[in-house]
Each structure stands twice: as structure tokens, then as C-alpha cells.
C-alpha positions as CSV (number, residue, x, y, z in Angstrom):
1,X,2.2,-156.2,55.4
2,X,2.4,-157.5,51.9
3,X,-1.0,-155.6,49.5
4,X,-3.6,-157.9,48.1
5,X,-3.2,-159.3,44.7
6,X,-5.7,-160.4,41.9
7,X,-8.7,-161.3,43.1
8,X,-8.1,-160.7,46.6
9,X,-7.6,-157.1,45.6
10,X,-10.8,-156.8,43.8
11,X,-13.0,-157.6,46.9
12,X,-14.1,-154.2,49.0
13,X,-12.1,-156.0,51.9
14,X,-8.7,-156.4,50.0
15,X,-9.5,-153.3,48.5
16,X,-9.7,-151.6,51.6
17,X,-6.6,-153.3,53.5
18,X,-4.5,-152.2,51.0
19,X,-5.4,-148.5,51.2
20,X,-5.0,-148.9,55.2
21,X,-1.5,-150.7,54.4
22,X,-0.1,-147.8,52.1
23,X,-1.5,-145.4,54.3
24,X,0.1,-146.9,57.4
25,X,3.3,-146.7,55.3
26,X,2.8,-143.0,54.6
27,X,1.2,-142.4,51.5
28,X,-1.8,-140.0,51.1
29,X,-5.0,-140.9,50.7
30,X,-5.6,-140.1,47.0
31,X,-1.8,-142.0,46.2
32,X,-2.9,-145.0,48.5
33,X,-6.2,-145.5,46.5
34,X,-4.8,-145.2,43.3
35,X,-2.0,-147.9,44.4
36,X,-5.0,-150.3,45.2
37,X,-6.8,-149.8,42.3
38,X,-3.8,-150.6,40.4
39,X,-3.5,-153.8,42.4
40,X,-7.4,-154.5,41.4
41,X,-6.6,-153.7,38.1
42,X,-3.7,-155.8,37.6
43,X,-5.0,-159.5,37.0
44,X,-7.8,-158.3,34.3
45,X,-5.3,-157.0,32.1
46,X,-6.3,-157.3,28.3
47,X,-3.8,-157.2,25.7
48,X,-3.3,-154.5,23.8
49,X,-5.7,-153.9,20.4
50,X,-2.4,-153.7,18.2
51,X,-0.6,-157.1,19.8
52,X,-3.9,-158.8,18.7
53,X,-3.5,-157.3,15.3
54,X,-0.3,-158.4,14.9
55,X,-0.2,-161.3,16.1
56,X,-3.4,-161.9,13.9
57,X,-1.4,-160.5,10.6
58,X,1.3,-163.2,11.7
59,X,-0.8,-166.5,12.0
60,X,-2.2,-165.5,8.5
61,X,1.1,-165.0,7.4
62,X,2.0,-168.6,8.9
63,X,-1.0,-170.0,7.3
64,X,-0.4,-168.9,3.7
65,X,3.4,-169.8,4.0
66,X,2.0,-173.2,5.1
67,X,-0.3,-173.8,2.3
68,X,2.4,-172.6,-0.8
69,X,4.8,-175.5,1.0
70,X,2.1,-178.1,0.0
């Protein structure tokens, strides 16, 4: 059986049925947790503080090179 996804995997029950799935496919315990709280993990993801900072640095960038052409 396939493991819970986003927000599915965040709910005690999908967060539960996927440590009985990985543990019915012979994981231990502590690795079958860790696998579902990856899972619950996955659709909050936040972009990382230095992407932000350069994608902010390049939008100024865009901005003064679009202000000189006019």
C-alpha cells in the first residue's frame, strides 16, 4: 500500500497508516516514524532563506535595469 501524502499525512490517521505500512514492509520502528514524518513534512516545505535572498537581489536588479531603459 502506497503512504499518505500532504495533508493526508499530517492527520494522526495517515500519520499512523504509514508507520503500520513501512513497518509491515520491514522497517523498524524508529526508521518507519521518521519516513512518516517526512511524508508530513513534505507539503509545508518553505524555501530556503538564501533563494529568497536571491531571488530578492535579482527583482531589484530587474527593476533598476528597467528604470535606466526609460
Amino acid at each position: 500500500m502506497p503512504l499518505n501524502k500532504g495533508s493526508k499525512a499530517k492527520t494522526k490517521k495517515g500519520f499512523s497508516e504509514n508507520i503500520k505500512t513501512e513497518m509491515k514492509a520491514g522497517k523498524p520502528q524508529k526508521q518507519a516514524v521518521a519516513i512518516a514524518y517526512s511524508e508530513a513534512d513534505k507539503s509545508k516545505k518553505k524555501p530556503k532563506q538564501s533563494d529568497v535572498k536571491q531571488d530578492k537581489a535579482l527583482v531589484k536588479k530587474m527593476v533598476k535595469s528597467v528604470a535606466l531603459k526609460k
